[in-house]
GUVOMI-259409 format. One record per residue (C-alpha): x negated, y, z negated; residue in one letter. Coordinates in steps of 0.2 Angstrom, whole numbers, plus 5000, padded with zeros to 4 digits. Example, Ala and Ser with C-alpha at 12.3 -4.5 7.8 and 13.67 -1.06 7.14 Angstrom:
493849784961A;493249954964S;
***
This chain:
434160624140X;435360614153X;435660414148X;436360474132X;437260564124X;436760724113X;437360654097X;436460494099X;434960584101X;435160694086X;435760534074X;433960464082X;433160614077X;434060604059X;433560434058X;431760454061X;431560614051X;432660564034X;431260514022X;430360684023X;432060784024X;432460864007X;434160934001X;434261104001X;435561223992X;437361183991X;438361274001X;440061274012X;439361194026X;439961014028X;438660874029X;437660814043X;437160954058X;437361134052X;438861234061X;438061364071X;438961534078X;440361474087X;440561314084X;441461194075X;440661044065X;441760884059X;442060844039X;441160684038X;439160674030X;437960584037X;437260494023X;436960674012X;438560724001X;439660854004X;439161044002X;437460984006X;436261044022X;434560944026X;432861024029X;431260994033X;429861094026X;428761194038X;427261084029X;427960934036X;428360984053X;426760914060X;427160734049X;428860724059X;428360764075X;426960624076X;428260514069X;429160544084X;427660504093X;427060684096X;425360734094X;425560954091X;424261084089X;424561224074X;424561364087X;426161274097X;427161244082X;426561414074X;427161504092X;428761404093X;429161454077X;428861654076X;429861664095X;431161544099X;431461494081X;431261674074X;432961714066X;433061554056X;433661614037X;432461504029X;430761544033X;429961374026X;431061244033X;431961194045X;433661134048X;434160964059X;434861094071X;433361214071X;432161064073X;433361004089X;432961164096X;431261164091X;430960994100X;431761034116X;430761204116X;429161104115X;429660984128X;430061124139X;428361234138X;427561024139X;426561054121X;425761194127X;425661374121X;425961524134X;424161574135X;423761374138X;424961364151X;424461514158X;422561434158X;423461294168X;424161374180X;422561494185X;421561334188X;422861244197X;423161394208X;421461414210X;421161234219X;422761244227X;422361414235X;420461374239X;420861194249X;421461184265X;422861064258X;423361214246X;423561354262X;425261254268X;425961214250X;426261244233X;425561064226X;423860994225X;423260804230X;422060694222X;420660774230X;421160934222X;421760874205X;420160774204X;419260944203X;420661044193X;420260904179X;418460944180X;418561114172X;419561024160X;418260914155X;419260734161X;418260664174X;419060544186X;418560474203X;419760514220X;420360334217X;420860364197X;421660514202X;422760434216X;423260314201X;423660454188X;424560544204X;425960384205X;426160414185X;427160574188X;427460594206X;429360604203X;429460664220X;428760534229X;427460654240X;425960594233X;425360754228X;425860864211X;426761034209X;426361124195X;427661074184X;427160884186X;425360934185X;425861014167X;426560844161X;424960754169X;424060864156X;425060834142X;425060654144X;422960644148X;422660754130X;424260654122X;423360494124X;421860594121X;422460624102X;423260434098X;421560374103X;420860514091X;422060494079X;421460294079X;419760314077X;420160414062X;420960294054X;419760144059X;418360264053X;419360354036X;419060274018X;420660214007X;420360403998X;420860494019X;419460564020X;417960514032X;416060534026X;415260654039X;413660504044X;415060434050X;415560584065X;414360534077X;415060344078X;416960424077X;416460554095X;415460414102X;416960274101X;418260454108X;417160544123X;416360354128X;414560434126X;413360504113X;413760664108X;412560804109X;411660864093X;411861034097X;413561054100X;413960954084X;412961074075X;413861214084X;415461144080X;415261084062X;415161174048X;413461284044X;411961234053X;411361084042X;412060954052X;413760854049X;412760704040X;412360834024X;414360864024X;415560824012X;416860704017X;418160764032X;419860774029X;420760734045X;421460914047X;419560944045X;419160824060X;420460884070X;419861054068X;417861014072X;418360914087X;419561044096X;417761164093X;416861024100X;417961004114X;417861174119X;415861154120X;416061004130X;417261074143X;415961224144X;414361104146X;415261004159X;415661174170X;413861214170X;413261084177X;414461054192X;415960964181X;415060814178X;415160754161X;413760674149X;413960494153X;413660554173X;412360664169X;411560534162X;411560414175X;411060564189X;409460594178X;409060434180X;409160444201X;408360604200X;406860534187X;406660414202X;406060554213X;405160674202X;403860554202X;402660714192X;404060724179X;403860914183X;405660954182X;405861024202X;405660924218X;404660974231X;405460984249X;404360804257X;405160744239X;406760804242X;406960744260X;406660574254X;408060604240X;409060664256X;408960514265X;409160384251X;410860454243X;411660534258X;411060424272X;412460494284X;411860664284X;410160574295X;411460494306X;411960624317X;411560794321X;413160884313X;412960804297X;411060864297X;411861044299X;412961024285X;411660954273X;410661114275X;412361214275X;412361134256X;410561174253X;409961334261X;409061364245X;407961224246X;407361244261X;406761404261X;405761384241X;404661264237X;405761194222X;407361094220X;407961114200X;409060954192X;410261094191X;410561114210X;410360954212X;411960914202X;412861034212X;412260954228X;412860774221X;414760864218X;414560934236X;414160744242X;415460654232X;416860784235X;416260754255X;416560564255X;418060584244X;418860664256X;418160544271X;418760424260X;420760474261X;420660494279X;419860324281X;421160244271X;422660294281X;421960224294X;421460064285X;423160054282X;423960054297X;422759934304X;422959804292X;424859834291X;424559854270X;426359914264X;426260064251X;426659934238X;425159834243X;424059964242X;424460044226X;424459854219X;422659854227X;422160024220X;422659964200X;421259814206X;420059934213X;420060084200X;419659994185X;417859954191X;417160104201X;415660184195X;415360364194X;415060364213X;416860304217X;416060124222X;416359944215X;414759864215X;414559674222X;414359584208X;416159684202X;416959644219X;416359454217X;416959464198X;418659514206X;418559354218X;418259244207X;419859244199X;420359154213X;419059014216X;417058984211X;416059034223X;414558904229X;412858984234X;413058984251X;414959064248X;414359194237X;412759224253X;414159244264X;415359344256X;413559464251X;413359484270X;415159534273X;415259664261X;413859714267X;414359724285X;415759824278X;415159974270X;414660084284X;412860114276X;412359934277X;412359924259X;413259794245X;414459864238X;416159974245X;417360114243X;419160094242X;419560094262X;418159954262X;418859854248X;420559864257X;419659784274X;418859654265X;420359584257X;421059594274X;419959494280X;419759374267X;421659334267X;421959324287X;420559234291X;420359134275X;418559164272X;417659064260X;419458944259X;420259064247X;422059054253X;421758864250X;421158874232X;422559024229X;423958904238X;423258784226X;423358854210X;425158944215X;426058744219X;425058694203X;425958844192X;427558814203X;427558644197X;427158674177X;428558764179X;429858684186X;429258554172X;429358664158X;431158734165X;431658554165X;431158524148X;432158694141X;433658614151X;433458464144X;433258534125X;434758644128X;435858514134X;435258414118X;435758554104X;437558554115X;437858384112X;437158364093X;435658314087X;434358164093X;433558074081X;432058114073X;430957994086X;431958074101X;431558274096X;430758354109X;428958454104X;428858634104X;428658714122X;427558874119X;427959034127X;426459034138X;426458864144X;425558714141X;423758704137X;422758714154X;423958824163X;423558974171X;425159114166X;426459004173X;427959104166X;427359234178X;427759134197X;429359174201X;429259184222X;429659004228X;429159044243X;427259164247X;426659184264X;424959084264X;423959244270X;424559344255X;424359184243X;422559264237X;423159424233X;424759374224X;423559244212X;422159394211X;423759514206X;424259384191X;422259314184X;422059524183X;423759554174X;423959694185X;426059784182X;426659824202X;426359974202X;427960024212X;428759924197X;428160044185X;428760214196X;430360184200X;430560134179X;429960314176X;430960394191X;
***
């Protein structure tokens, strides 16, 4: 708002909002933006005639503000509307100026009514004040936001968190105050609605309506798992099931899916913040333990479980001790529920969340990563973690392979250097692992990577130059008239010619050989520089 002025946002406004705007009653007001107490307003309409005012009906309120790419509840409009926007003359619509007011008013609260904001701030100060991060200052990390998120229902590893932290960290502490956590939230459930909002409209018939059979395919393609049957059935309408429904109307939808929500956040606080899809895949470790499918874990059976998942509590005496801090319950009864052990997995993941931010500081200053790089790095990373903050190895070999094809006896050796890497002996590594192994691979060149990047990065160079010669050349050519039909040159397609590999996007002339694999791995991935990205939003 400060790069423009207030007029030219209110003409955009105007713009936006003229084909559901209706004249309302003459009057001695000119066109354009109503006068207001006070102030003066010019003579000249704005595409109304003279003696005439715009307004927006209170029904289409919710029309214009997803127009302007703003997905509201009711309750916000319904609350903006009986405080701030109270005294308005006309009860059912709006003026240009009272819609100015009512948009910078739901701007300011970030979408969210007082009792939600309120909701927000309780379990923000809650993490902030339980955390040892919390006890010196009024802003929360990614550990902490990570678990704030949880009692919403948005599950996100340390790593995704980190990422979502660069998104609004205007600041530049990497951590959030509560102001910037706010518009976290809003922009997490703004998303949240234009993806709902989509598979509406990929699911609705000509008619805009949607046939309840179809409900459970709409919240599978929304929450990224199958919904529960119980929750739908205590969310719908009646107790028969939404597939005996009439068709849904999307206010309908909208209205069965904020009930279903609710459920959801509920059923994911029970059970330790994990949501269905990570439920799901803890059963089936826990399944692999309960080998009597009895629904408890005796202690030899839960020892074992112990020594599989958290190997580094067996590797020294301290982090024995803190294992049974975790559990005192289970050893002292004889049985170990799936409920506990959920809470034990938190406890384990929270743990090496935590290991894993101190371990990556000092990654960094080891390798010399800048915080460029490692943001750059993280966008690679984040995308292909699983639920226990891990990239597997045939994801971290995916990642690799962008670069160059990996023989047998490559792919052998780069197995036994992960491997190496993780501090458990096992294939696959956490982000402060990740970082060392590209370290290693690009300084020392294992498996010839910086060849094949150096490769592939003169071959693009060189595509390019020839494609910037032939622009040249076809410019030079329309300055001094046209050739002849025989000498026209062919059409040069945006992305290249067939065969390249994103030329358009090498621009360094010059990339030190060592950093040659992660600059090709940054441009096959299409990942945006992340540091480009924040200072765009700052």
């Amino acid at each position: 708002l400060k790069l423009v002025s207030q007029q030219e946002v209110h003409d955009r406004l105007a713009s936006l909002t003229a084909p559901l705007l209706a004249p309302s009653l003459p009057s001695a007001i000119p066109a354009g933006r109503p006068s207001t107490a006070g102030k003066k307003q010019g003579s000249k309409g704005r595409g109304m005639k003279a003696g005439l005012t715009q307004a927006l009906g209170i029904d289409k309120l919710g029309a214009v503000l997803q127009l302007l790419g703003y997905h509201t509840t009711a309750e916000v409009r319904s609350e903006i509307l009986s405080h701030e926007l109270k005294g308005r003359e006309d009860l059912a619509s709006l003026t240009m100026d009272e819609l100015d007011s009512l948009m910078l008013s739901y701007r300011r609260r970030e979408g969210f009514t007082h009792a939600e904001m309120e909701h927000l701030k309780e379990m923000f100060t809650q993490e902030q004040r339980e955390t040892e991060a919390g006890k010196n200052s009024e802003r929360i990390d990614a550990l902490e936001l990570g678990r704030v998120l949880r009692w919403f229902g948005i599950a996100r590893t340390a790593q995704q968190t980190q990422c979502l932290i660069e998104e609004v960290d205007f600041s530049g502490t990497h951590q959030l105050a509560f102001a910037e956590f706010a518009k976290l939230m809003r922009w997490l459930l703004q998303v949240e609605a234009e993806k709902r909002l989509s598979v509406w409209e990929q699911h609705a018939e000509d008619d805009g309506t949607m046939k309840g059979a179809l409900i459970d395919s709409a919240l599978t393609c929304i929450i990224g798992s199958e919904p529960n049957t119980g929750m739908m059935r205590m969310a719908g309408r009646g107790e028969k099931g939404l597939k005996d429904y009439d068709d849904l109307t999307l206010s309908e939808f909208e209205g069965f899916f904020k009930r279903y929500r609710k459920l959801y956040v509920e059923w994911a606080a029970q059970r330790s913040g994990f949501v269905p899809k990570e439920v799901q895949g803890l059963k089936e470790i826990w399944d692999k333990y309960d080998v009597d499918d009895n629904g408890w874990l005796d202690p030899l059976e839960m020892r074992q479980m112990v020594r599989d998942l958290v190997p580094e509590a067996v590797m020294s005496v301290e982090g024995k001790a803190e294992i049974i801090q975790w559990l005192p319950s289970a050893f002292s009864e004889e049985k170990f529920r799936f409920e506990s052990f959920l809470a034990f997995m938190r406890k384990c993941f929270d743990l090496r969340d935590e290991k894993d931010i101190k371990r990556e500081v000092e990654v960094v200053k080891e390798c010399g990563y800048s915080s460029d790089d490692v943001e750059f790095l993280r966008a690679i990373f984040s995308p292909n973690i699983n639920y226990a903050g891990e990239v597997e190895f045939h994801a971290l070999k995916e990642i690799f392979s962008s670069i160059t094809e990996f023989s047998s006896y490559q792919r052998e050796c780069f197995h036994e250097l992960v491997r190496r890497t993780h501090p458990e002996g096992r294939p696959a590594a956490r982000f402060p692992q990740f970082l060392l192994i590209v370290h290693k691979v690009t300084t020392q060149n294992l498996l010839g990577i910086n060849d094949a990047a150096d490769r592939t990065l003169r071959r693009q160079r060189q595509l390019t130059e020839q494609l910037d010669a032939e622009r040249g050349r076809r410019a030079s050519s329309c300055r001094f008239g046209a050739r002849k039909s025989s000498d026209t040159l062919p059409d040069i397609p945006e992305g290249g010619v067939a065969g390249s590999r994103r030329p358009e996007l090498v621009q360094d002339t010059d990339v030190d050989e060592s950093y040659a694999a992660i600059v090709l791995m940054q441009k096959n991935l299409h990942v945006e520089h992340r540091s480009e990205k924040s200072n765009a939003r700052r």
